[in-house]
N, C-alpha and C positions, 0 to 999 in steps of 0.2 A: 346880651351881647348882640352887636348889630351883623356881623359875620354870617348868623344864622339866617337873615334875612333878606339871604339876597338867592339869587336867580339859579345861578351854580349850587347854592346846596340842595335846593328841590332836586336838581337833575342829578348830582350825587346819591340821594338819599333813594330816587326812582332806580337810577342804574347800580347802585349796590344792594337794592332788593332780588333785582333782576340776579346778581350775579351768586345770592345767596341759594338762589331756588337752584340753578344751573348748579352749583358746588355741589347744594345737600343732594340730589338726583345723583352727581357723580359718585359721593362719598357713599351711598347706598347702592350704588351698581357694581360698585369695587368692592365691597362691605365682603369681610373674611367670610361672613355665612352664607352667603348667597350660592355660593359652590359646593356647601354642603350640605342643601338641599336635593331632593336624587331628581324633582326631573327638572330643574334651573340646572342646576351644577353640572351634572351628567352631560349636559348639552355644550353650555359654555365653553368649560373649561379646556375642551378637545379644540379651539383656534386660537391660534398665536397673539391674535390683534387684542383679544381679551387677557391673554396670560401677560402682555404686557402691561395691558391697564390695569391690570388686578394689581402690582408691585408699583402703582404711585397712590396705591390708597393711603398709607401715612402721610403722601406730600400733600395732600387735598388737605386735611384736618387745619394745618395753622392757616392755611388759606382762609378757608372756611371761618376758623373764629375771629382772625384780622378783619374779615370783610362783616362778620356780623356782630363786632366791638366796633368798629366805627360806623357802620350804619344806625345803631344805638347811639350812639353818642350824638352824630347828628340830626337824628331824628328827636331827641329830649331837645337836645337846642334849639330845633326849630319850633316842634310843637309845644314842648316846654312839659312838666312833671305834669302828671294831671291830679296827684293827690296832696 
């Protein structure tokens, strides 16, 4: 397909990598266990600004795999199957 080869998907393909790494970092600073470690959790869990982030850990997840099912997607189309 010629779509894959243009200019805009590179900078798609760059900026939905970027925004993979940012999710999975959040999706693990939110992550249920992290609080119930005694000296992570112990600490955290005692400020508001965290106890609200910790309740959009579900929201992160579809984020998360939308952005790294089509960063796939157009990464095979641009660099194409390698096997």
């Amino acid at each position: 397909m010629d779509i894959f080869h243009e200019l805009w998907v590179e900078k798609l393909i760059y900026s939905l990598g970027i925004v993979n790494i940012v999710l999975g970092v959040l999706v693990f600073f939110s992550c249920r266990c992290i609080p119930m470690t005694a000296f992570i959790g112990a600490r955290i869990m005692k400020f508001s600004a965290y106890q609200k982030f910790y309740k959009v850990h579900c929201a992160l997840w579809p984020l998360l795999w939308i952005s790294v099912i089509v960063h796939a997607v157009f990464a095979i189309g641009f660099l194409g199957n390698p096997y």
